[in-house]
SEBA-591608 format. One record per residue: residue in one letter; x, y, z of N, C-alpha, C, O in turn. Coordinates in steps of 0.001 Angstrom, whole numbers, plus 524288, in hexadecimal, padded with zeros to 5 digits. Atoms other than C-alpha are relative to their C-alpha. Example, Ala and Ser with C-alpha at 12.3 -4.5 7.8 and 13.67 -1.06 7.14 Angstrom:
2
A8037A7FB5A800008300C7EE6C81E7880384804B080000807908049D80299 S7FCCC7FB5A7FFC4835667FBDC81BE47FCFE80442802DA7FEFB8089680383 
//
This chain:
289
X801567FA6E800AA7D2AB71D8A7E785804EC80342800868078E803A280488 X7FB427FAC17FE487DD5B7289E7E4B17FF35802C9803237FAFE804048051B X800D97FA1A7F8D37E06C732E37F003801D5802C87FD0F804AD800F97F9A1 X7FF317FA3A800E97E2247406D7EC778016080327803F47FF088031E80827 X7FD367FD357FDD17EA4E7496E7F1927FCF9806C78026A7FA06809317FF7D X804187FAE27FD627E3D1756437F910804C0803E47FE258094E802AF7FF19 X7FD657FC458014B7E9CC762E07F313803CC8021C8036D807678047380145 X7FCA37FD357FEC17F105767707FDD98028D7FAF1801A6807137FC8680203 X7FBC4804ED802387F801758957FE7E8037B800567FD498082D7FFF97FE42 X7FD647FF1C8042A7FB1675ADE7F251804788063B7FFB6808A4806337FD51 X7FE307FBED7FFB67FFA2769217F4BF806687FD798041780B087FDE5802D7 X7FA82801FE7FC5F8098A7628E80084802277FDC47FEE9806A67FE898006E X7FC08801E6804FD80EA6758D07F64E8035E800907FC8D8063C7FDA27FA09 X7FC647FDB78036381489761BE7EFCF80598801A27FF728079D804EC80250 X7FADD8008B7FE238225775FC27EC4B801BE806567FFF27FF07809FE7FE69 X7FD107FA817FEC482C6076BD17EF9D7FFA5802C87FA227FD54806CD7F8DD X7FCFF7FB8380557831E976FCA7E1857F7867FFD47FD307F5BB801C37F92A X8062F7FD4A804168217A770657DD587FE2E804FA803997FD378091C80157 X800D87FAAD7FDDE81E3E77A4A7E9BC803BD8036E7FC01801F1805D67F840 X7FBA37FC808021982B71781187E4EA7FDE2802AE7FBF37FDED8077B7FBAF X801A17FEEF8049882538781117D8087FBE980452800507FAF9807E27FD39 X806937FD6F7FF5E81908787117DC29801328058C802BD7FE8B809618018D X7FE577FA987FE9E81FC2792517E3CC803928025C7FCB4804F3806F57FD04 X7FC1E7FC2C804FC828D1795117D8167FC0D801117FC7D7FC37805757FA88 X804F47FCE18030581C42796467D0307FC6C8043A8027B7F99A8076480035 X804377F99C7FE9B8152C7A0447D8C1804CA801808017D805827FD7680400 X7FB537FC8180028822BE7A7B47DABE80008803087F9EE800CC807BF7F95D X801187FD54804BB820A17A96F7CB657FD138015A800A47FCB8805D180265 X8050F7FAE8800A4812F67ABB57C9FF8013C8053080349800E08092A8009C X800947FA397FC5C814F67B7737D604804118030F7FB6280314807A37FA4A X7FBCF7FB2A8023E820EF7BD207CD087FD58801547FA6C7FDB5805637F7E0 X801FF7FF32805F4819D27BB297C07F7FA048040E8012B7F7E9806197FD5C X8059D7FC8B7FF1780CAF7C3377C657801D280323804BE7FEB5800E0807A0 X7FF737FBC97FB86810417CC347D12B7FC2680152802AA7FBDC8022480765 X807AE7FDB67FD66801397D00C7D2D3800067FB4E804507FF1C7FCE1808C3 X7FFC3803EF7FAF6802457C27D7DBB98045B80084802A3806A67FC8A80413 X7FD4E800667FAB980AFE7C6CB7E49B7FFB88034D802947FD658074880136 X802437FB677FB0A80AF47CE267F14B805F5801AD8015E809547FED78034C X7F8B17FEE97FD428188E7D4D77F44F7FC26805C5803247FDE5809EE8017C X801967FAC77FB1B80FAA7E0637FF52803B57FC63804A4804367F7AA80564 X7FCE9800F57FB218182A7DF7680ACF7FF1380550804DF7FDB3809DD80427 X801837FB857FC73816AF7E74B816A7805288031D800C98099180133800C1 X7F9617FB947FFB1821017F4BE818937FEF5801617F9C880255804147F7AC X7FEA07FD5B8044F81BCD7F6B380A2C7FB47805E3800987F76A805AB80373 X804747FBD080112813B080476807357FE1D8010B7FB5580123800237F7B5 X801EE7FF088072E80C71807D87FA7C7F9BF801F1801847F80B804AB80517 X804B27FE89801817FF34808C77F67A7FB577FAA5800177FC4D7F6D57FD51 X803B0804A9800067F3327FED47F9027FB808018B7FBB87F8FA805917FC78 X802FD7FE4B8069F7EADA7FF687EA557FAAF7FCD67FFAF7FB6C7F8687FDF8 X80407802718040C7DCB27FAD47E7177FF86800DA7FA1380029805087F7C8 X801657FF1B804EE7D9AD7F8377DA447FBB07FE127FD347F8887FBBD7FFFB X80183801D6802E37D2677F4D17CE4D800707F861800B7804DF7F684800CC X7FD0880655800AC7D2397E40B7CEB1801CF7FEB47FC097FEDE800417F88F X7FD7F7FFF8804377DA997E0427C48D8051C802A07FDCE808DF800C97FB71 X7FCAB7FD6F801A67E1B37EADB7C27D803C7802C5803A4804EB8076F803E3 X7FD897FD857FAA67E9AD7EBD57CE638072C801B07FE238097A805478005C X7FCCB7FE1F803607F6DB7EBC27C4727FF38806FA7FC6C8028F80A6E7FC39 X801F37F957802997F0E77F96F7BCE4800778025980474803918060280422 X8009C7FEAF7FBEF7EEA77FC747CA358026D802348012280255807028014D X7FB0E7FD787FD8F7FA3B7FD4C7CF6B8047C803707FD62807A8806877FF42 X7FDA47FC838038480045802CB7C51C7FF998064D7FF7080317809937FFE5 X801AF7FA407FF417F85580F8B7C40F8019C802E480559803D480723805C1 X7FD9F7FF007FBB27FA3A80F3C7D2AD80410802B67FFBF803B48077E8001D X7FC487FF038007A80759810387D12E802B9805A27FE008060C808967FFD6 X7FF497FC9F803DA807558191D7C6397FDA4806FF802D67FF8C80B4C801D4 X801737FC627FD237FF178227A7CF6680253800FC805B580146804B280894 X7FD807FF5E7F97A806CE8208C7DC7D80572803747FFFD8076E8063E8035E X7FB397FCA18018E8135E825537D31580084806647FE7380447809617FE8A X801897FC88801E580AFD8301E7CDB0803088038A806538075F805998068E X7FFB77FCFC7FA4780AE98365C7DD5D803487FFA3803DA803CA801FD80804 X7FBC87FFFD7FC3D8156D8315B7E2208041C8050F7FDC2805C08082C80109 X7FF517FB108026181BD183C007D79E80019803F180325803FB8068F8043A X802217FAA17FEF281573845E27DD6A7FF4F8008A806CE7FEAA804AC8092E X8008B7FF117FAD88147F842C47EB5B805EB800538038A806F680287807AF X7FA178005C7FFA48243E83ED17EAD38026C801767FC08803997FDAC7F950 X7FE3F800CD803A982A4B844E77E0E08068F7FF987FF078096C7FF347FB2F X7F828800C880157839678440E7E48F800FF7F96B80128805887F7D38014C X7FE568033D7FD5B836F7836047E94A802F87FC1A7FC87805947F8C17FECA X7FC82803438047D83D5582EEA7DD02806BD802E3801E380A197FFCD80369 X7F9897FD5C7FC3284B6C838997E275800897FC99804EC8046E7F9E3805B6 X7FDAB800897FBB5849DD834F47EF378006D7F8A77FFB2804677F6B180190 X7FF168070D801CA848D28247D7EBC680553801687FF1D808E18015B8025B X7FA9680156801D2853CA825FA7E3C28049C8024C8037B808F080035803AA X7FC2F7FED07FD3985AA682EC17ED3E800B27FA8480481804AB7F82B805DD X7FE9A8044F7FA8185901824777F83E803537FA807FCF5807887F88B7FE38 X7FD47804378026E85B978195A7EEA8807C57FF977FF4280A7F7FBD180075 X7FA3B7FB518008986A688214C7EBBF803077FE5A80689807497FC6280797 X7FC0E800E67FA5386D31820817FB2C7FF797FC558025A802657FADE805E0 X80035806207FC90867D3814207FF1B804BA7FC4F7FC38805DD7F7C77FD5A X7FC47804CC8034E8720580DD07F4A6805CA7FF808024D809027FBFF8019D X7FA9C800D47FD7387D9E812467FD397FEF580158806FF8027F8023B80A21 X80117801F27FB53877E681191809A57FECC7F94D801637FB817F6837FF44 X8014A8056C7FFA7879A1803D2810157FC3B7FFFC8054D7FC21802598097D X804A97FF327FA4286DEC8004281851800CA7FD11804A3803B37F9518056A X7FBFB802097FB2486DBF7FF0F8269D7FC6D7FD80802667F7AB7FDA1801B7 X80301803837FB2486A187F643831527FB338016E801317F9DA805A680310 X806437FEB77FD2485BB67F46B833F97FE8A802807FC317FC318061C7FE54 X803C67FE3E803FF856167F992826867FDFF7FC5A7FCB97FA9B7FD8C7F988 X801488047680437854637ED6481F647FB0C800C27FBD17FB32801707F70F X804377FF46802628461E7EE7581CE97FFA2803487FD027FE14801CF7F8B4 X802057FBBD80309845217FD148179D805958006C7FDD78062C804E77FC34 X7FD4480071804A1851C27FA318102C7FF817FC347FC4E800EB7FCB57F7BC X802D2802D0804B684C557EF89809BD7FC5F801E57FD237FC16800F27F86F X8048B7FDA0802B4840CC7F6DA806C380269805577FB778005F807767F7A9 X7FCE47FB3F8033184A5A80179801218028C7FE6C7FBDC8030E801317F7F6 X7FD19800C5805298523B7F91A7F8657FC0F7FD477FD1E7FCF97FD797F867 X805F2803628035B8461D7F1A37F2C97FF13805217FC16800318048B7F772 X8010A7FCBB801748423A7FECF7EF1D8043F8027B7FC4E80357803DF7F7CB X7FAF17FD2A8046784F00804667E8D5802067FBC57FC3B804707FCB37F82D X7FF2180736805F48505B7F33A7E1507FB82803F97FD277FD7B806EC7F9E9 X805177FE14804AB841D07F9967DA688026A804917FD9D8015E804F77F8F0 X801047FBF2801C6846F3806C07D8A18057F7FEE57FA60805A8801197F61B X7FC147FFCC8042685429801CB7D1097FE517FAEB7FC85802157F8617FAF2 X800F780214803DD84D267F8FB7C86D7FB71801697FB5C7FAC37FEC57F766 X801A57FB8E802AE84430803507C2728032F8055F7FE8B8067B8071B80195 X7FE9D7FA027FF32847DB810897BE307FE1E80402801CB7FF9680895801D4 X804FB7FD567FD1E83CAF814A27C4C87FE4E7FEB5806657FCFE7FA2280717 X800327FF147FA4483AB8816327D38D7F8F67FEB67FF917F54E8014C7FDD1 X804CD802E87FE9682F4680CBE7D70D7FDDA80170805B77FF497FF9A809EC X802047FE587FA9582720813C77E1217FB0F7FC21802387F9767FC0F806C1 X803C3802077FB8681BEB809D47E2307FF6A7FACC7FC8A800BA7FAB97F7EA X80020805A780193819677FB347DF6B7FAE97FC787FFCA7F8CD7FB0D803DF X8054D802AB7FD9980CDD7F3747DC1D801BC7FADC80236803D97F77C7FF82 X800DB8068A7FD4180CDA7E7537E5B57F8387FDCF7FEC17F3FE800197FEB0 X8059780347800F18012C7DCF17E2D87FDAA80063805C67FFDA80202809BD X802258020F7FAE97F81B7D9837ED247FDFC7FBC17FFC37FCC87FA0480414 X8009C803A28009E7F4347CE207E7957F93780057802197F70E7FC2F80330 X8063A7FF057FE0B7E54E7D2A17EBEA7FC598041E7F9E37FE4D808377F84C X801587FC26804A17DD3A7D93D7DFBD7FE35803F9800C27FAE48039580437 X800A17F8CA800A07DB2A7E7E47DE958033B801A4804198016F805A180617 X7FC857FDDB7FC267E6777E9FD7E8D980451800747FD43805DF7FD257FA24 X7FA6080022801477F2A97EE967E5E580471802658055B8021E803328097D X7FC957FD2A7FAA97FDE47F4717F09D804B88016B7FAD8805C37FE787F731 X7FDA07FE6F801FF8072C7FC6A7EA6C805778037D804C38057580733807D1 X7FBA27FD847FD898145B7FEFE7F002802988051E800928048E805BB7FC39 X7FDCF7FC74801BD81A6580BEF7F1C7806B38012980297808BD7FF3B8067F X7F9077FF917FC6882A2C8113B7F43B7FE15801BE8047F7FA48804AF804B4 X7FF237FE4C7FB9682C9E81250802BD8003A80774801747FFD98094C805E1 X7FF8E7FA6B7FD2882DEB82239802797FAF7801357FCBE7FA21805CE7FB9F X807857FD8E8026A81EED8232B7FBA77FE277FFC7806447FF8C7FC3E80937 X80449802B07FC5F8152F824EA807367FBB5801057FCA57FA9E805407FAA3 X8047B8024F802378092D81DD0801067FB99802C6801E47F7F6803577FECB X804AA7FCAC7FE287FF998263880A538012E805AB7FD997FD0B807CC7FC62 X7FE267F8908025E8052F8351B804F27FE577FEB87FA537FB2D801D47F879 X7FE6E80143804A38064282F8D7F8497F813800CA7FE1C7F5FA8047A7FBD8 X803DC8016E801C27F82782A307F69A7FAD5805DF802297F6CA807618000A X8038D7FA1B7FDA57F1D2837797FF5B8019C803CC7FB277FE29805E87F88B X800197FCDE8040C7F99583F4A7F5357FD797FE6F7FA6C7F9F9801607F8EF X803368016D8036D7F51A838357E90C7F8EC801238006F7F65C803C17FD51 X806DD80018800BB7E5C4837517EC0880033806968028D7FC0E807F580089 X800E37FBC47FF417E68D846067F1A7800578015F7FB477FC3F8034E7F9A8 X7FE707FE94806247EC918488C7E31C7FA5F7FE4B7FCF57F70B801297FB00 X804528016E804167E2C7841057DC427F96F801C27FFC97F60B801F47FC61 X806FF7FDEC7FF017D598845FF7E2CF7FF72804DD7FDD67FB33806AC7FC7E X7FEB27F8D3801317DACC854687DF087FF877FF427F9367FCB4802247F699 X7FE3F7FEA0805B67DEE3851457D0817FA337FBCA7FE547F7757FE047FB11 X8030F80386801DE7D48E845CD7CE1A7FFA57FE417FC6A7FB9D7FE917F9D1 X7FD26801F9803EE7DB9883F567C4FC8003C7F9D880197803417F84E80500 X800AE805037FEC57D85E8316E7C595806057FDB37FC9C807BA7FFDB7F8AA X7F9FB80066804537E6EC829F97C07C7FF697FA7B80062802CB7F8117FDF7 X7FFD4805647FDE97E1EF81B527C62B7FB327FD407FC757F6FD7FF957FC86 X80457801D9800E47D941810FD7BE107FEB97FB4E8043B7FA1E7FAD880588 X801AA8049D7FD587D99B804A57C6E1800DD800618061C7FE5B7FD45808C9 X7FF97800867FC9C7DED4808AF7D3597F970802FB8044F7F5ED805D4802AC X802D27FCFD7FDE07D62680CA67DEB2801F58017480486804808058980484 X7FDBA7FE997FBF77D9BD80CA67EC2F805D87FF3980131808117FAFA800C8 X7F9717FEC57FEFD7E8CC8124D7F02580093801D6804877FFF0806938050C X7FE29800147F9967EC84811037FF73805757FFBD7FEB9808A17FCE57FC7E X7F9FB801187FC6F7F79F8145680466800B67FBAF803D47FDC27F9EC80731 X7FEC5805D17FC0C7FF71808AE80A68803738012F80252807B57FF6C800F0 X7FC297FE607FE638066580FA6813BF8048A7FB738024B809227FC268010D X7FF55803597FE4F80A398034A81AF37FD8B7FB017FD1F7F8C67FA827FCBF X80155805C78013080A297F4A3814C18004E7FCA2804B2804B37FB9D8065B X7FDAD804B57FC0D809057EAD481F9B7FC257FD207FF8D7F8797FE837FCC5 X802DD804FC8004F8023B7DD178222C7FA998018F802D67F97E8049C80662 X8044E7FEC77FC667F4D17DB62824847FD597FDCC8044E7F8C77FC4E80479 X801B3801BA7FA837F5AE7D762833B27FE1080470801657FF20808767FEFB X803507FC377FB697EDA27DF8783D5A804D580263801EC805A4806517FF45 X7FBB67FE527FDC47F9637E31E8440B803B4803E47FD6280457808387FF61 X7FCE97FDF9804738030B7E772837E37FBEA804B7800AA7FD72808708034C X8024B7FC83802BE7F6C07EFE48334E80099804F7803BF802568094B80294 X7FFA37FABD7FDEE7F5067F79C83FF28052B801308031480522804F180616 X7FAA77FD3D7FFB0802E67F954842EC802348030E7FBA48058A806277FD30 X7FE787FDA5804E9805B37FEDA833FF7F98C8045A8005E7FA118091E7FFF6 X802DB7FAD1800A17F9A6807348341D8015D803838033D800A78080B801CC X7FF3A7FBD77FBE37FE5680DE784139805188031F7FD7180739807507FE75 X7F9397FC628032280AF6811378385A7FD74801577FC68800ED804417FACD X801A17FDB480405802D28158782D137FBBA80676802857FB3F80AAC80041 X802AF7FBB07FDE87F9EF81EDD8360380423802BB804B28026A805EB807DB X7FC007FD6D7FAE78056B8232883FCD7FF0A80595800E67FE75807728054B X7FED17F9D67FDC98057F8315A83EE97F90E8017E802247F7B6805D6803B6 X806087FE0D7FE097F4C282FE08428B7FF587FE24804397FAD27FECC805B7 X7FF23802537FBAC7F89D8289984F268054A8037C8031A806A8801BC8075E X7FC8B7FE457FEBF80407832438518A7FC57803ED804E67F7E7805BE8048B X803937FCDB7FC73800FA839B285EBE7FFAB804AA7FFD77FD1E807328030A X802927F89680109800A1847BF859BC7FD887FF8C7FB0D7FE12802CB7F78A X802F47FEB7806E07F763842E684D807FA0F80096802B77F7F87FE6B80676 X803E87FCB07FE457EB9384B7584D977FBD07FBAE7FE007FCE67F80D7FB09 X8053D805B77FDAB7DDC28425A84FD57FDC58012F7F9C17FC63805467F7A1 X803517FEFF805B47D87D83FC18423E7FC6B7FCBB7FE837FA7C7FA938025A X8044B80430803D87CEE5836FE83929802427FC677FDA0805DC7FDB27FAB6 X7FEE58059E8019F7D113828FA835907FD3E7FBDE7FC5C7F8717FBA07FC7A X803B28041C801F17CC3281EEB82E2E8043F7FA407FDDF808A37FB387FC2C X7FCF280542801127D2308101082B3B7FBD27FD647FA697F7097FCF67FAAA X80395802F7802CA7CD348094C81EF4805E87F9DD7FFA680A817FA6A7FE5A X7FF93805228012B7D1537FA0D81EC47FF027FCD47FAB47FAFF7FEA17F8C1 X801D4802E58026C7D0377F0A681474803947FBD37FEF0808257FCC77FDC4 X7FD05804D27FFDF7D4CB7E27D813E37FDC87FC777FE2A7F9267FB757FEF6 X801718029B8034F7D5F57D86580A45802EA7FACF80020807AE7FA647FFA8 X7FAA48037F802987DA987CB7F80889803BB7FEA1806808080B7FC828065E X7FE36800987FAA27DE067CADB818917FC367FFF5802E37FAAB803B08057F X803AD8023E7FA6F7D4457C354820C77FF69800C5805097FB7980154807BD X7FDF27FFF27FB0B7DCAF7C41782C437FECC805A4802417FEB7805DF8070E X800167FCE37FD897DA607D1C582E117FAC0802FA800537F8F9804247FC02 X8053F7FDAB7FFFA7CD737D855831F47FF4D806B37FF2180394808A180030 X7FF917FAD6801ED7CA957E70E82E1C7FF0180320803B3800CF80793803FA X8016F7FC2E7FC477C3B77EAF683A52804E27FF9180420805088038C806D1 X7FC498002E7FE7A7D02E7E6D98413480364803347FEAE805E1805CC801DF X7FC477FBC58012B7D7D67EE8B83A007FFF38056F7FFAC803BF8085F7FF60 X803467FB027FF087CF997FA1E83AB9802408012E8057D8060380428805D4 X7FFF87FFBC7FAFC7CF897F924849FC805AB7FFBB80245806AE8024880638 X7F9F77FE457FE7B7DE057F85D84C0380345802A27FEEB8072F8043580139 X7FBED7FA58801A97E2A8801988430E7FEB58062B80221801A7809EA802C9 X800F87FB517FCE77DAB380BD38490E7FFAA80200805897FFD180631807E3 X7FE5F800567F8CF7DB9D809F48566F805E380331801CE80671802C08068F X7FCC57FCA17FFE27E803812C2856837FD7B8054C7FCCB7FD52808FA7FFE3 X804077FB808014B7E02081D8A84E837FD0080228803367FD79806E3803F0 X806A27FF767FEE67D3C281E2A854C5802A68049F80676800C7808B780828 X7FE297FC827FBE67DC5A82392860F57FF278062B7FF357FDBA8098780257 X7FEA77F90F800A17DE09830F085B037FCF78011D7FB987FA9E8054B7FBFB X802F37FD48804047D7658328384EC47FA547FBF67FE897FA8C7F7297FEB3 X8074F801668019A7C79F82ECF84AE5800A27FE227F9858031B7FFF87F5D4 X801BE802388033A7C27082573841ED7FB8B803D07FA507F714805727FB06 X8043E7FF50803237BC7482A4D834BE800C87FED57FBFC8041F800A27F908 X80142800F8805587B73D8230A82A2F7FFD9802087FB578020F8003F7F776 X801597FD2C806117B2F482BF381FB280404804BF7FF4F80550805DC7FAD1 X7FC357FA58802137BCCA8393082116804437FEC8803DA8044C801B8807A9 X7FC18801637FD8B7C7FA833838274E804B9804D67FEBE80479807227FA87 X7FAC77FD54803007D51183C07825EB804727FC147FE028069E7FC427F9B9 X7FB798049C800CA7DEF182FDA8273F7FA4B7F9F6801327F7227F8E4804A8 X800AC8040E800BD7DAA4822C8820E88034A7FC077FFD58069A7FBFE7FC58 X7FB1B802D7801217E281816668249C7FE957FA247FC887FBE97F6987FE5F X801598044D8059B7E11E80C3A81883803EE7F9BC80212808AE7F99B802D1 X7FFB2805DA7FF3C7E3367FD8D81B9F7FE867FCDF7FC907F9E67FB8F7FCBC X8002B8032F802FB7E48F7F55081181802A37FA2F7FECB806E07F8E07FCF0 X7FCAF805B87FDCB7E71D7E79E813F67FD567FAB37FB7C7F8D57F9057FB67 X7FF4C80548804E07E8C07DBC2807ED8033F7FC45801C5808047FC9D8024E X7FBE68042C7FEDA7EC557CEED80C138034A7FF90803FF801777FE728084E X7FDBB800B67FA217F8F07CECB815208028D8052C7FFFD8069180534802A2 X7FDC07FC5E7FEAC7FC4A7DD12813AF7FBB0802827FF827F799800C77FDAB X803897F9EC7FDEC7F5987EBAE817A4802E88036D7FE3180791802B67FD3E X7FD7E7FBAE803147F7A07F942811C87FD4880343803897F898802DA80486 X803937FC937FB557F504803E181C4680293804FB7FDBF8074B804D67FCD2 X800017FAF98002C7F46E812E8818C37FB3D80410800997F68A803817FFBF X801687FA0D7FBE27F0F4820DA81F1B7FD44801E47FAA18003F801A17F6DC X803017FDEF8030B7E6AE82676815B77FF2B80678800D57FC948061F804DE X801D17FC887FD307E46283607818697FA13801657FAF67FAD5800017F66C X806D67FF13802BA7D42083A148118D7FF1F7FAA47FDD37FCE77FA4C7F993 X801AB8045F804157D30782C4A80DAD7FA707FFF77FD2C7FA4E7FEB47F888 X8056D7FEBB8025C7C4A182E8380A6E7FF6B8037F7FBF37FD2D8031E7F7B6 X7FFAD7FAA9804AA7C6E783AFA803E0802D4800127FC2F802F8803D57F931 X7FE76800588034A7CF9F834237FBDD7FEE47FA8E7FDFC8014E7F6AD7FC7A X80576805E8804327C50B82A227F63E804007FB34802D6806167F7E28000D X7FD458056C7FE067CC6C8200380014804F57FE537FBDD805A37F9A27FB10 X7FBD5800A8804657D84B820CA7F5777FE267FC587FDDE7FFB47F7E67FED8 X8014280424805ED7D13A81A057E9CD800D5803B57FDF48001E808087FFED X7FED87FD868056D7D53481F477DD287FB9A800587FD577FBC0803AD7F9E1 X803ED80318802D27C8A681A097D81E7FBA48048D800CD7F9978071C7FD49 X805497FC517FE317BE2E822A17DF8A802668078C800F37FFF080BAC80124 X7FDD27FABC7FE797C8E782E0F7E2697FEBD805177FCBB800298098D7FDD2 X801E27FE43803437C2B08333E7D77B7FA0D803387FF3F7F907807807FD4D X803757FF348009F7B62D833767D8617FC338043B802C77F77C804A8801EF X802607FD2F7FCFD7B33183DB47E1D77FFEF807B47FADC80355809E37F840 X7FFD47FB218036C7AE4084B517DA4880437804F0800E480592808067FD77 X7FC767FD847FE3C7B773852B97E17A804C77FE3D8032F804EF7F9C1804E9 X7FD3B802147FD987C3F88533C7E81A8018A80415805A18057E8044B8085B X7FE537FB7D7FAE97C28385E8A7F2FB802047FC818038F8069B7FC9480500 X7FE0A801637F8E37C321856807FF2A8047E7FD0E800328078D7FC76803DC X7F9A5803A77FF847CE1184D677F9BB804C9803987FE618091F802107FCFA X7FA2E7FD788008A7D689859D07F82C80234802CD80435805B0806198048D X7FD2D7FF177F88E7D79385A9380801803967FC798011D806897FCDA804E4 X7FE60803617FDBD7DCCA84EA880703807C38024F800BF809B6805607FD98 X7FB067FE328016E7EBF5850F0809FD802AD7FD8D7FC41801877F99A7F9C2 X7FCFD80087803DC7F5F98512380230805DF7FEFA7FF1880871802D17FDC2 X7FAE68004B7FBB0803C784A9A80632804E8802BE7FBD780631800C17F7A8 X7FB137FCDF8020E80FA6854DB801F9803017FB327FE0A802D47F69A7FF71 X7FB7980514801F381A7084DD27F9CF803887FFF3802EB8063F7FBFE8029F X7FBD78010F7FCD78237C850238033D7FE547FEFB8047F801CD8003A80795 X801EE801557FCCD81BF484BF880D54801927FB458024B7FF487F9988062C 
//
């Protein structure tokens, strides 16, 4: 009687230059499809995107195309001041102990001198369907940005999106341990934990995908446990909403202000309300702000 070999036998049999082989073939496939790969890293900020399934490429695109629209208008000298900084960082030599946020600086000025165009935001995959994360430059803040946009859009009601729906601010990228999350949310809510901030309304929405390891009511219960000190829980008319969005081995945490009153930032439903009185309390963040 022949013996047969058990698949993972056979898997440990395997000579060197055929593994080799097999990691130089998924090194291609990842460069030849990009949609399979994951380059989110934590220290990045942008935008966390639901979409349409399928069309998470259109997606991000329009995204894009709408994040440039308001960045315009919410920054409009910030294409000067890039290039001004770009100009003095070329004869400034950098000093001891910056490594990190000068790496992050010349990464940024390699993209900007291989366009002629000043790349303010980047689709990254998530490798999860109807998600996208979209990168933005270091001097965007992603929470002003996205309060000014949907304040804009409830007023003019000018729908400009077919596939996207939900657009969070990602003020903070970090991993999704228990620990990471509520140490980066206490830096995303700081000035509502500051001891002359006046007692206000709260609310946390969670959602996690694709990470077993972490439970929701856990993460609920530790991120607010520094809140709950000074300002009250409310569900339905919150003033500050803090958005938790956790895929896999990273989290996207941002400060929401009317999140309700602004259809929970979907593009999709932001629409559908007959009027826009109460969403024109919402504030409105100055460009020079």
């Amino acid at each position: 009687m022949s013996s047969s070999k058990r698949p993972s036998e056979l898997a440990g049999s395997r000579k060197p230059h055929q593994k080799r082989a097999k990691r130089y073939q998924y090194l291609k496939d990842r460069a030849r499809n990009p949609q399979n790969s994951f380059d989110i890293s934590p220290g990045m900020k942008g935008f966390f995107v639901t979409c349409t399934r399928g069309r998470e490429k259109k997606s991000a695109a329009e995204t894009i195309d709408l994040l440039e629209e308001y960045t315009g208008k919410l920054y409009p000298n910030l294409d000067e001041e890039i290039a001004a900084e770009k100009a003095a960082s070329e004869d400034r030599p950098a000093a001891e102990g910056e490594g990190d946020i000068e790496d992050e600086i010349a990464r940024e000025l390699a993209e900007m001198q291989s366009s002629p165009k000043i790349k303010m935001f980047r689709y990254l995959p998530t490798t999860v369907d109807c998600l996208l994360y979209i990168k933005c430059h270091r001097k965007i803040d992603p929470e002003k940005l996205v309060q000014f946009m949907f304040a804009d859009l409830a007023q003019t009601r000018q729908r400009k999106t077919r596939f996207t729906s939900r657009l969070i601010p990602a003020q903070v990228t970090t991993t999704s341990r228990l620990d990471a999350i509520v140490r980066d949310s206490k830096q995303v809510v700081q000035r509502l934990l500051a001891e002359d901030a006046e007692p206000t309304t709260f609310a946390l929405v969670v959602n996690i995908r694709y990470c077993a390891d972490l439970k929701r009511e856990e993460v609920i219960a530790a991120v607010a446990a520094p809140l709950d000190v000074k300002h009250k829980v409310d569900l339905k008319n919150a003033r500050f909403t803090l958005v938790i969005e956790v895929f896999k081995s990273m989290a996207t945490i941002g400060l929401v202000e009317n999140y309700n009153e602004l259809r929970r930032l979907n593009l999709q439903t932001l629409f559908d309300e007959p009027s826009a009185e109460t969403l024109s309390k919402s504030p409105v963040a100055a460009a020079d702000a």
